[in-house]
C-alpha positions as CSV (number, residue, x, y, z in Angstrom):
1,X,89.5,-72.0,322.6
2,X,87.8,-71.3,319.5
3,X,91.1,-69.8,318.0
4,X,93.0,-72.9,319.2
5,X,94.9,-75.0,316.7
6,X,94.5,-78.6,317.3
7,X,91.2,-80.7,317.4
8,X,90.4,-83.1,319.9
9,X,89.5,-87.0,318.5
10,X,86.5,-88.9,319.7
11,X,87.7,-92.5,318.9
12,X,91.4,-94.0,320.0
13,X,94.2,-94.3,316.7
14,X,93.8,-97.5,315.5
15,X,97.6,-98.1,315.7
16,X,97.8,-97.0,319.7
17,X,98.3,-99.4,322.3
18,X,99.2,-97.2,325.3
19,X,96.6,-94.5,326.8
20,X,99.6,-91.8,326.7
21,X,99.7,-92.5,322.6
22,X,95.8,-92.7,322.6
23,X,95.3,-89.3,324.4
24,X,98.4,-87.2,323.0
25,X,96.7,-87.7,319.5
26,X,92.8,-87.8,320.7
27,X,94.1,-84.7,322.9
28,X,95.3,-82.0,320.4
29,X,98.7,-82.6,321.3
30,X,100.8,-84.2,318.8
31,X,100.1,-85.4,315.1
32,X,102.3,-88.2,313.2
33,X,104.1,-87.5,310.2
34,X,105.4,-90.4,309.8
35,X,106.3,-93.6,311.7
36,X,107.9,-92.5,314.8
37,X,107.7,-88.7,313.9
38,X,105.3,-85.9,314.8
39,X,104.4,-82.5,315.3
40,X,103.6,-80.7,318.4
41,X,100.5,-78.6,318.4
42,X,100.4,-75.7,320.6
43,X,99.3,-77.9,323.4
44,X,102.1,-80.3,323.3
45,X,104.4,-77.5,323.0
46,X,103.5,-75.6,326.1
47,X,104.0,-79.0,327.9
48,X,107.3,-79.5,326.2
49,X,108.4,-76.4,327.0
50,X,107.3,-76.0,331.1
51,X,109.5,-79.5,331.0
52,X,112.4,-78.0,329.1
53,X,112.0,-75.0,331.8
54,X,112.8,-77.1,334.8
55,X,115.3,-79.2,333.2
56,X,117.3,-75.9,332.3
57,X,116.6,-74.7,335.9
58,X,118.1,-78.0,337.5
59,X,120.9,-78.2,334.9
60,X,122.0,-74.5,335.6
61,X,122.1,-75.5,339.5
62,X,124.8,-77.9,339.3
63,X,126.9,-75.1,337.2
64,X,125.7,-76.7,333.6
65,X,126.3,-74.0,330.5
66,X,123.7,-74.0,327.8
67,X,125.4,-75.0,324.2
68,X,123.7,-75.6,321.0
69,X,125.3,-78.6,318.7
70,X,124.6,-79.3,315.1
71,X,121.8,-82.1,314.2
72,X,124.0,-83.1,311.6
73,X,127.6,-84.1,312.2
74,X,130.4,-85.0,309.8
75,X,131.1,-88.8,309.8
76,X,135.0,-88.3,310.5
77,X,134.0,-87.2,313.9
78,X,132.3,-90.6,314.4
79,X,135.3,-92.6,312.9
80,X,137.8,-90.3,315.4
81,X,135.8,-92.3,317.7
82,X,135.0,-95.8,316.1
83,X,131.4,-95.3,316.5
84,X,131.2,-95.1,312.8
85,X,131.6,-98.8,312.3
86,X,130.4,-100.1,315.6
87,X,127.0,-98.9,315.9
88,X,124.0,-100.5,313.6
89,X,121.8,-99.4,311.3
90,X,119.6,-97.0,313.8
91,X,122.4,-94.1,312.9
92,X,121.4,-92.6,309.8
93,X,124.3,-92.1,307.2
94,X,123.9,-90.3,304.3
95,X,126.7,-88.2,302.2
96,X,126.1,-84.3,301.7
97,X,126.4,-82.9,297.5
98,X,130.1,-82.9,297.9
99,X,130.0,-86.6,298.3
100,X,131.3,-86.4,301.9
101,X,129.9,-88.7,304.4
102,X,127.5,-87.2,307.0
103,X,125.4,-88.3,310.1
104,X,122.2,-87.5,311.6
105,X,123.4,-87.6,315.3
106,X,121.5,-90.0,317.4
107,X,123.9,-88.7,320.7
108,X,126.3,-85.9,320.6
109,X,129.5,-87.3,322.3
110,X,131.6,-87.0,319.2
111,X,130.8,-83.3,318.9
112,X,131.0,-82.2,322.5
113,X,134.4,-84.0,322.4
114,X,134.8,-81.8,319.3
115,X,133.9,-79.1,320.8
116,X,135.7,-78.9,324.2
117,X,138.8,-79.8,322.6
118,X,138.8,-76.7,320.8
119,X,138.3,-74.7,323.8
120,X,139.5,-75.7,326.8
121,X,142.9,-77.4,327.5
122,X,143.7,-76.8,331.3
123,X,143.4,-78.5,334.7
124,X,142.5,-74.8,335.3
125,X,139.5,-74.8,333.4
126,X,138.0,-77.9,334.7
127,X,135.5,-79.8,335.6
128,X,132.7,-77.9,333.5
129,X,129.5,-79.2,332.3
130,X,127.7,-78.2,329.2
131,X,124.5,-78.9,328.0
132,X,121.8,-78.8,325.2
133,X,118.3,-79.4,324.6
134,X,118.0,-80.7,321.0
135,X,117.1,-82.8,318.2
136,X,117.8,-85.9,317.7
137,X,117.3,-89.2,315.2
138,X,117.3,-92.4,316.0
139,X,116.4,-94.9,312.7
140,X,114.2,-96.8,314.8
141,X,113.5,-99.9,313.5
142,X,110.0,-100.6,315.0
143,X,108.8,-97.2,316.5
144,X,105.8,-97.9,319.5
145,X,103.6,-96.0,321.9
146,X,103.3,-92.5,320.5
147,X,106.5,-91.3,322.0
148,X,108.0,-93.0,323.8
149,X,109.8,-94.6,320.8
150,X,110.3,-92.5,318.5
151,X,112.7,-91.8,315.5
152,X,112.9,-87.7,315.8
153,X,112.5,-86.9,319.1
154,X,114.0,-83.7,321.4
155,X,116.6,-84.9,323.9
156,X,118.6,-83.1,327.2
157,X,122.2,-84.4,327.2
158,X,124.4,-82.7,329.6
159,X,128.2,-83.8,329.4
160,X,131.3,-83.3,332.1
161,X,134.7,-83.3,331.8
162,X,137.0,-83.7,335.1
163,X,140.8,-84.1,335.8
164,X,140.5,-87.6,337.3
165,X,137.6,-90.1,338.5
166,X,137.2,-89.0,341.8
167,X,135.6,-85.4,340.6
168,X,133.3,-87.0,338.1
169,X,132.0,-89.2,340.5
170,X,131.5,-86.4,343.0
171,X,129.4,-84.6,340.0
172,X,127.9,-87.7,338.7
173,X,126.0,-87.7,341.9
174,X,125.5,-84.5,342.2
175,X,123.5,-84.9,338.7
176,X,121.9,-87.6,340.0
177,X,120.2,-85.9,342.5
178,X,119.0,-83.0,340.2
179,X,117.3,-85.8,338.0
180,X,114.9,-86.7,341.2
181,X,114.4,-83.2,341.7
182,X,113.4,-83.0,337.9
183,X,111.2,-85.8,337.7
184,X,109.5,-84.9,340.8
185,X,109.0,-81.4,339.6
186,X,107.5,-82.9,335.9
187,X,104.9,-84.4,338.3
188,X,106.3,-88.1,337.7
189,X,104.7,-90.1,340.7
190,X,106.9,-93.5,340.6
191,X,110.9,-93.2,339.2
192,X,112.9,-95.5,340.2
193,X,117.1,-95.2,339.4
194,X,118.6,-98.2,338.6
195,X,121.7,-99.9,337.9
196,X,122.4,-100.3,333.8
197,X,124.4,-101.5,331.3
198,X,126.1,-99.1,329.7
199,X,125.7,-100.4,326.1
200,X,126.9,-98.6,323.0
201,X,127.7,-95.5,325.5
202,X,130.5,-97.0,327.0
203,X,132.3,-96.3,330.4
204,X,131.5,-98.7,333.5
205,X,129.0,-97.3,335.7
206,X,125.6,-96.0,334.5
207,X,121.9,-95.4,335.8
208,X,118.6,-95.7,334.0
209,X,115.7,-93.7,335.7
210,X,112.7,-95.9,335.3
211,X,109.3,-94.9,335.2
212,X,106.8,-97.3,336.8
213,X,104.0,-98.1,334.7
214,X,102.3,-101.1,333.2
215,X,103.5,-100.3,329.2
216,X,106.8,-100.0,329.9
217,X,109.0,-101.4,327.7
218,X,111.6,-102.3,330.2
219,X,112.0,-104.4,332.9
220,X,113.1,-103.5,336.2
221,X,113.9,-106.0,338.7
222,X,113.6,-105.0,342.3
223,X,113.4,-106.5,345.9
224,X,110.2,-105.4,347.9
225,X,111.8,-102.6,349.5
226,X,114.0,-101.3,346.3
227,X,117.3,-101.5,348.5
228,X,118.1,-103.6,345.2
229,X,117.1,-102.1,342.0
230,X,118.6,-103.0,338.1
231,X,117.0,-103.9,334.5
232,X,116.7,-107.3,333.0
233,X,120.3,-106.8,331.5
234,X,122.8,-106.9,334.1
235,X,120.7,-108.1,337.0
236,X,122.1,-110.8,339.1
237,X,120.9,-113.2,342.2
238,X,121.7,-115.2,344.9
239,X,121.7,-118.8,343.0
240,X,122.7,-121.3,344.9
241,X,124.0,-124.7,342.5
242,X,124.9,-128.1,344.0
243,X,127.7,-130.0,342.9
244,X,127.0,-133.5,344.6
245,X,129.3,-135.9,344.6
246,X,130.6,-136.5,340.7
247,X,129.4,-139.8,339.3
248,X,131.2,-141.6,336.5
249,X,130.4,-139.8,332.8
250,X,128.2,-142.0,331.1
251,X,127.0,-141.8,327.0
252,X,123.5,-142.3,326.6
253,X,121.8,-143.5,323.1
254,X,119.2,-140.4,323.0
255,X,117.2,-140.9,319.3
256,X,116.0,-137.3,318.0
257,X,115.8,-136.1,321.0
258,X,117.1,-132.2,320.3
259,X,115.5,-130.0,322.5
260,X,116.0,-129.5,326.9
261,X,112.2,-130.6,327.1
262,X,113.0,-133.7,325.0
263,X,115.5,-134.9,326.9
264,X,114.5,-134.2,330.0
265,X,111.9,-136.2,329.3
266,X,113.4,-139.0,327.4
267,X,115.7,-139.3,330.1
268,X,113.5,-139.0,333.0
269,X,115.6,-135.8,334.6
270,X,113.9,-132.4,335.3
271,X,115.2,-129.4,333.0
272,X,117.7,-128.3,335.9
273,X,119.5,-131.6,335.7
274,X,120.4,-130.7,332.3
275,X,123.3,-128.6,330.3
276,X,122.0,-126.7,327.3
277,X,124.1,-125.4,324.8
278,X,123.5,-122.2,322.7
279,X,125.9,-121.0,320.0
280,X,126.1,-117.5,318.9
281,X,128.8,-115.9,316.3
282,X,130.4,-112.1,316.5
283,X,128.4,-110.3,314.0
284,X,131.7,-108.8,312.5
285,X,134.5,-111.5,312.9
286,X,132.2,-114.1,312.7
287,X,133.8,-115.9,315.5
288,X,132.1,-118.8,316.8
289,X,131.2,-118.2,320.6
290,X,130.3,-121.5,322.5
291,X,127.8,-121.0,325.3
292,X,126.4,-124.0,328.0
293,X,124.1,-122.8,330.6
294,X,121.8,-125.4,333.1
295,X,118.8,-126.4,331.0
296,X,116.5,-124.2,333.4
297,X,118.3,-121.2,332.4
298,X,117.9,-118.4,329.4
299,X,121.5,-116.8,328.1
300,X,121.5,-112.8,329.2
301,X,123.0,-111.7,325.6
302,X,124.0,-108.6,327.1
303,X,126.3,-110.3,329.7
304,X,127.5,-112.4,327.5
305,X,128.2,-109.2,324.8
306,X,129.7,-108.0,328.1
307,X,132.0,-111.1,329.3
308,X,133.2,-111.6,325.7
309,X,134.1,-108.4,324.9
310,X,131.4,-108.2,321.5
311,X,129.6,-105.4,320.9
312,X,127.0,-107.5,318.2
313,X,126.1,-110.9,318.5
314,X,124.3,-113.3,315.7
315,X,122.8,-116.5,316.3
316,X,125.5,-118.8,314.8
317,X,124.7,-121.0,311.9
318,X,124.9,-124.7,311.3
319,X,127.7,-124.8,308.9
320,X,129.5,-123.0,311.9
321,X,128.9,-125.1,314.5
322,X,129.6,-128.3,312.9
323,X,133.0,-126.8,311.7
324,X,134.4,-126.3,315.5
325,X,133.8,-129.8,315.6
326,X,130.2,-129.8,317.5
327,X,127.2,-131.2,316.4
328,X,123.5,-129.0,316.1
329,X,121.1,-130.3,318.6
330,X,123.6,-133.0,320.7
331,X,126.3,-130.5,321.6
332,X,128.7,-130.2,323.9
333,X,131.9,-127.9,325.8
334,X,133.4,-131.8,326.1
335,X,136.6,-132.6,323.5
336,X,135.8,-129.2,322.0
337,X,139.4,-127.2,321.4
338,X,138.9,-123.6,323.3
339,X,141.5,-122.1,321.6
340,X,139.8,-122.4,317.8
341,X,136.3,-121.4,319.8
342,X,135.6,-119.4,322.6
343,X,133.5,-121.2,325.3
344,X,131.4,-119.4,327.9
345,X,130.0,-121.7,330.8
346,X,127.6,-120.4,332.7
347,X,128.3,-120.4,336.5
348,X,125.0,-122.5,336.8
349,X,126.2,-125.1,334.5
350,X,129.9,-125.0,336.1
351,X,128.7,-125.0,339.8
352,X,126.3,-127.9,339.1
353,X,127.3,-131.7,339.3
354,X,126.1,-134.8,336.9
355,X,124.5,-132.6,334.3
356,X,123.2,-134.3,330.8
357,X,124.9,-132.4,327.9
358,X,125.3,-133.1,324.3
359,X,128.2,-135.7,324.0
360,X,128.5,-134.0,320.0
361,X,127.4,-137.2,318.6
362,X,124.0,-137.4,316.7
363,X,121.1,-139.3,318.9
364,X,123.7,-139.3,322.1
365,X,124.2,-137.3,325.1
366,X,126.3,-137.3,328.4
367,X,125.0,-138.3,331.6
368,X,126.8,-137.1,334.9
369,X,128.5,-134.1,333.3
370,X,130.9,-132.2,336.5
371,X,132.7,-128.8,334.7
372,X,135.8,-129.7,336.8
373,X,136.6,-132.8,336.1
374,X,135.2,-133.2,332.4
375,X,136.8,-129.8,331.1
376,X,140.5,-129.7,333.3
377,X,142.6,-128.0,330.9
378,X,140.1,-126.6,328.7
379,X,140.5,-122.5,327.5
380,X,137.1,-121.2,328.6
381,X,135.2,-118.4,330.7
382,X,133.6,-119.0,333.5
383,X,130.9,-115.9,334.7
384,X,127.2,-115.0,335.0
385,X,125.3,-115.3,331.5
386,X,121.8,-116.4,333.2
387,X,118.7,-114.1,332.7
388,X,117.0,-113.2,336.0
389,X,114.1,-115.0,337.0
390,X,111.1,-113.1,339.0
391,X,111.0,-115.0,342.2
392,X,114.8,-115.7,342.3
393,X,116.6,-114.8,345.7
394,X,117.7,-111.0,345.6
395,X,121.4,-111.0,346.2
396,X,121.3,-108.2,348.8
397,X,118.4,-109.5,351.0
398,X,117.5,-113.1,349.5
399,X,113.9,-112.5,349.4
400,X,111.9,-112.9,345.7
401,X,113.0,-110.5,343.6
402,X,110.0,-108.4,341.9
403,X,109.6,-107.7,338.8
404,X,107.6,-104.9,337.2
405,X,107.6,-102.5,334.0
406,X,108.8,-99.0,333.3
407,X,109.7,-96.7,330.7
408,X,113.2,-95.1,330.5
409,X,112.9,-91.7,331.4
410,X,116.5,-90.3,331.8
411,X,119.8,-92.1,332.0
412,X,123.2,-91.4,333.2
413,X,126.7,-92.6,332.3
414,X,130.1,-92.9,333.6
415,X,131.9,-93.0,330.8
416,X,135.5,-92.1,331.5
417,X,137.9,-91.8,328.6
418,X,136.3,-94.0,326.0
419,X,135.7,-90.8,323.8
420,X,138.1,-87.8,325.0
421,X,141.5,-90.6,324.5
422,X,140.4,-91.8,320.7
423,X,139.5,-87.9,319.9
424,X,142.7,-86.5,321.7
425,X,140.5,-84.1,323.9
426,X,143.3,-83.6,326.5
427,X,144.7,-80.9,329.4
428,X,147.7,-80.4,330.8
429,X,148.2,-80.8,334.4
430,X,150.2,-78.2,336.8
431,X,153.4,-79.6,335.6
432,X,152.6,-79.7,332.1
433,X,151.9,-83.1,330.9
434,X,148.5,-84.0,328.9
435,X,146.0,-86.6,330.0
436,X,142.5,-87.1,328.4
437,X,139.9,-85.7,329.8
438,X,137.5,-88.2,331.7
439,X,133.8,-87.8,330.8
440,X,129.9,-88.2,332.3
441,X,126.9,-88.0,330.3
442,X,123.5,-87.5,331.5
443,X,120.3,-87.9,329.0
444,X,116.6,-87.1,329.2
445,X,114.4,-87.8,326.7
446,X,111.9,-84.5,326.6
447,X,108.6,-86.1,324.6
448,X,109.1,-89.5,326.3
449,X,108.9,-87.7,329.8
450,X,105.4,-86.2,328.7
451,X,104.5,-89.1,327.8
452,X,105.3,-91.0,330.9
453,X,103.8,-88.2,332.6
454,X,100.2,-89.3,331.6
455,X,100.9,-93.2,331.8
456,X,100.9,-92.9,335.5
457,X,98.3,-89.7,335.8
458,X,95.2,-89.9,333.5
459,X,91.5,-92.0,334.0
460,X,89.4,-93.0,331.5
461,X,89.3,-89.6,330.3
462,X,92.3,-88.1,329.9
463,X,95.7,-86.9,331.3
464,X,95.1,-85.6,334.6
465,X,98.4,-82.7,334.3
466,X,100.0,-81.7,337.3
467,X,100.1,-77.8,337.7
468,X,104.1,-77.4,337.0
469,X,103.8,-78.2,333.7
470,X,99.8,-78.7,332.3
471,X,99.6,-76.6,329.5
472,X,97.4,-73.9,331.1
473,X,96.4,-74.0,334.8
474,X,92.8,-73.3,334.6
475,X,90.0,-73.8,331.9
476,X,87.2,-71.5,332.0
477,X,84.0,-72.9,330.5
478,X,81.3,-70.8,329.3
479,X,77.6,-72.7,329.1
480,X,75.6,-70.7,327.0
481,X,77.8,-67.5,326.3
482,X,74.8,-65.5,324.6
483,X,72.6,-65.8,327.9
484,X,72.2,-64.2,330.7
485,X,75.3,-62.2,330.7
486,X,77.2,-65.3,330.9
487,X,79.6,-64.3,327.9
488,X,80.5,-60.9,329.7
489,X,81.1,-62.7,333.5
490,X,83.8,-64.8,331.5
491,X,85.4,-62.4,329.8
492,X,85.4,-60.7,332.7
493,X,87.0,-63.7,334.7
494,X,89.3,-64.2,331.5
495,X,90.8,-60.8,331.9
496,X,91.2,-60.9,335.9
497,X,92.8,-64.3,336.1
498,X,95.5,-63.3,332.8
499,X,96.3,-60.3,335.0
500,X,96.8,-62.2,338.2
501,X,99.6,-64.5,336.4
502,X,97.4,-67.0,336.2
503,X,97.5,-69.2,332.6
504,X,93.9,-69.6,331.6
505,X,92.2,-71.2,328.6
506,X,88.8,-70.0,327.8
507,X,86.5,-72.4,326.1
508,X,84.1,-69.6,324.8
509,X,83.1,-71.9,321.5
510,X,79.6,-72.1,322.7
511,X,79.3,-75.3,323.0
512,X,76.7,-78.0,324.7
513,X,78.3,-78.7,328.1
514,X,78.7,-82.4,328.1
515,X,81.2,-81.9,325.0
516,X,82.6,-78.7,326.5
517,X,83.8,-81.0,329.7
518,X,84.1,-84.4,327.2
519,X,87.4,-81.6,325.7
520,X,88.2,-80.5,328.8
521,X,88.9,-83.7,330.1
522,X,91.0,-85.0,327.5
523,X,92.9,-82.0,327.6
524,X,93.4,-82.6,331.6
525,X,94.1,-78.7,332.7
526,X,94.4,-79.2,336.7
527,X,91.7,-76.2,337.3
528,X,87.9,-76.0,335.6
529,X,85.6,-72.6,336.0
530,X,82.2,-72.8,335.0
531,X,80.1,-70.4,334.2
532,X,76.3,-70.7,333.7
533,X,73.1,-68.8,334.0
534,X,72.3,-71.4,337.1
535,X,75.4,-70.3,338.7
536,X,75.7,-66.2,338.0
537,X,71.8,-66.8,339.5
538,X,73.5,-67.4,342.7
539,X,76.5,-64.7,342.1
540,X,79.0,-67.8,341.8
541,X,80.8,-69.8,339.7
542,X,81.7,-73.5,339.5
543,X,85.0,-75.0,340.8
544,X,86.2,-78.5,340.0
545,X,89.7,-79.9,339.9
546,X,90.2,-82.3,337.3
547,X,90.1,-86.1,338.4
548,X,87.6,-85.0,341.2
549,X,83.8,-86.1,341.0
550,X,82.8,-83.2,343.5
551,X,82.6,-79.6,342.5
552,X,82.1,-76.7,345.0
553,X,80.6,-73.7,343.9
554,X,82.9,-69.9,344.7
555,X,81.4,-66.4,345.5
556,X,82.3,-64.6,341.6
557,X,83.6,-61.6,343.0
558,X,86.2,-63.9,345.5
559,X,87.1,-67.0,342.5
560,X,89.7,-65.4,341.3
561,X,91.7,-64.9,344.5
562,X,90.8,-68.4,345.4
563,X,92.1,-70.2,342.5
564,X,95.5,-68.0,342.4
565,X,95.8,-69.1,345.8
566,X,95.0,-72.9,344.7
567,X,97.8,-72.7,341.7
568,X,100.2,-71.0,344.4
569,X,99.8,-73.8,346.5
570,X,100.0,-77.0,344.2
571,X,102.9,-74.9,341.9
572,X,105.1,-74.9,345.1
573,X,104.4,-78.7,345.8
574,X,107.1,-78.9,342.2
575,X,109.4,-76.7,343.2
């Protein structure tokens, strides 16, 4: 330990908010460069690497083959597949000394496409799966929590290519199952897989594997006994509305009253009696996209991105609004033309009777609004927008649904032919004719699964590493080296346990022992040795595993057959 490169920190980084960001740093195992960039230090990098190990191991199971993309990627290959233009400013663009237009690839779909299309071209040859473990960068626009978001961070994707759905959703499974088996193995004690949205990926089905913890910056929404399990943005629920029988449409003089609260309570109606409208514009077309959802109701942007077929939305402006005809703050679906605007009601909005809405008049609103009768004939969609709710009805059981935090650990795509039909990545089938290729992806983020690792292991102290991938096994603690033939007992012990396979770190700095164990905790090595002159008086040694308060003390001459045992034992627990 005295040769070991990486100090440990006594207070907590003033910008960390999450113990896995406090103890990576205060640990000796990362340093930032800049926002959302580090460096590993030779602890981090043995963890990285035991991780990187069984990911290989559990990839190479399902038939995965080991490739090695570029970081950077010409931009053409991203225009081939109309990423280029679609996806914001969190893909770094830059152009090269020739002047032609580059990429710093946040996801390599464009250059496995790229790259199988240059190799294989028959039904014979398929389905294959390759794989890297590489760089990536993201241009995070708020990097948080150490590493979990990150802009440069090291990333798994594994990609598929099959002759028709049926195989790829054979393998997608398949490739489900080896991510359990790899977060279990990583000594992850909580993952839950959960429906997704598929986002800028594309495709139709997708799973995010959630890590349970309280920083997460997800939500996942759950039922008590997870037979239903999804995040915030394409959870649904058992809502049940109540049309009533319609009463006659009434305008009501309502002065500066604006807001659902303010009319509610002008009006004397609760907020679920109410129709609230919410305008939104397509961030490239600017099309003006008309939204009413029941007043007790937030709009899910992603479903609605979803149901309208927009991959960016904007808040819409004023100037806008008051050009389809409606007015800011008294607005409503009633008299507006759906064929200059596209309107979105909200199944809680259309499935509830004698609503107040806007009646697009300043200082006025409508009283006994009913979707049927007061918009017959008018060009709209009608679907789920509505954010969850914790406590609404789950839609497979109908008890509350639950919700908790978690951080994204590994996701999984369907993603069909979204990128092997715009990049001409085809085979030919038995008699000759050319189809695209139909794809899966399956990511996992390398750093952000240490991270995670120690958000649901560590105390007060530290990470508390679990033996398949702490960064050694045991830590061998010399009290007072010089004495008593302490020094020689532990180099002794150093040399026996190295030879028996056994990954050791010896702290032989000399140190007082309440900051020998004060580092030893923070670096959270499952094992502890100690050797003093108390315990070589007694021919013994001290045995502790980390997180315990008890210690037991082991015969020197039998310790190091005892703890080979121990690691033996807790290593085949990840296997």
């Amino acid at each position: 330990m005295s040769k070991l490169v990486g100090r440990r920190i006594k207070e907590d980084p003033k910008d960390a908010k999450t113990v896995s960001h406090k103890f990576l740093v205060r640990g000796g195992y990362v340093r930032p460069v800049s926002a959302g960039i580090y460096s590993l230090l030779p602890l981090g990098k043995r963890i990285v690497e035991k991780i990187e190990a069984i990911i290989r191991e559990e990839m190479n199971r399902i038939e995965g083959q080991e490739v090695l993309m570029p970081v950077v990627l010409p931009a053409d290959l991203w225009k081939e597949s109309g990423r280029y233009e679609s996806v914001g400013a969190e893909l770094l663009r830059f152009r090269d000394r020739n002047d032609k237009p580059m990429i710093l690839a946040m996801t390599h779909e464009e250059g496995i496409v790229h790259l199988v299309r240059t190799e294989l071209n028959s039904y014979k040859q398929l389905p294959v799966m390759l794989y890297q473990i590489q760089t990536k960068y993201r241009d995070e626009a708020r990097p948080r929590a150490g590493l979990i978001r990150v802009r440069e961070f090291t990333m798994k994707d594994a990609y598929s290519f099959h002759t028709d759905q049926a195989d790829l959703e054979k393998y997608y499974y398949r490739c489900h199952e080896a991510y359990e088996r790899i977060f279990r193995r990583v000594g992850m004690k909580n993952v839950l897989s959960i429906e997704a949205n598929s986002g800028m990926m594309g495709g139709k089905v997708s799973h995010e594997f959630m890590a349970i913890c309280d920083c997460g910056e997800d939500t996942v929404i759950t039922n008590a006994d997870y037979s239903y399990r999804a995040n915030r943005e394409i959870a649904v629920a058992a809502w049940k509305f109540d049309k009533g029988e319609p009463l006659p449409l009434e305008k009501v003089s309502t002065p500066g009253t604006k807001t659902i609260e303010e009319v509610a309570n002008f009006l004397g109606v609760k907020p679920e009696e109410t129709g609230k409208a919410v305008f939104y514009q397509d961030a490239r077309t600017g099309e003006l996209i008309f939204v009413l959802i029941r007043g007790d109701f937030e709009v899910n942007e992603v479903k609605l991105a979803n149901a309208v077929k927009v991959p960016e939305l904007k808040f819409a402006d004023d100037s806008a609004i008051e050009a389809a005809g409606a007015v800011p703050g008294f607005a409503s679906p009633v008299g507006i033309d759906g064929r200059k605007v596209r309107i979105v009601i909200d199944r809680s909005a259309a499935e509830t009777g004698n609503l107040v809405v806007g009646a697009n008049e300043a200082d006025f609103h409508y009283r006994n609004f009913n979707f049927d009768r007061d918009m017959a004939g008018t060009e709209c969609i009608v679907t789920d927008i509505a954010c969850v709710r914790e406590g609404d009805p789950c839609p497979l059981t109908g008890q509350p649904l639950i919700f908790s935090r978690g951080i994204e650990v590994g996701n999984i795509f369907q993603l069909g032919t979204k990128y092997t039909e715009s990049m001409h990545c085809d085979y030919l089938d038995r008699d000759g004719k050319s189809h695209p290729m139909i794809m899966g992806c399956y990511g996992i983020g390398v750093g952000r699964a240490m991270a995670a690792v120690i958000e649901q292991s560590c105390d007060e102290y530290g990470p508390i590493w679990p033996m398949s991938i702490a960064p050694y096994q045991v830590e061998l603690c010399a009290i007072n080296p010089d004495k008593a033939g302490v020094g020689e007992a532990c180099e002794k012990l150093y040399a026996d346990l190295t030879a028996a396979g056994i990954e050791v770190l010896y702290d032989d700095r000399g140190e007082k022992a309440g900051s020998m164990f004060s580092d030893a905790d923070l670096i959270g090595i499952p094992l502890r040795l100690v050797v003093s002159p108390k315990t070589l008086a007694d021919n013994a040694v001290e045995f502790k595993v980390r997180g315990s308060r008890d210690a037991e003390k082991l015969e020197i001459s039998s310790a190091v057959a005892a703890v080979a045992a121990r690691v033996e034992a807790e290593m085949a627990q990840y296997r």
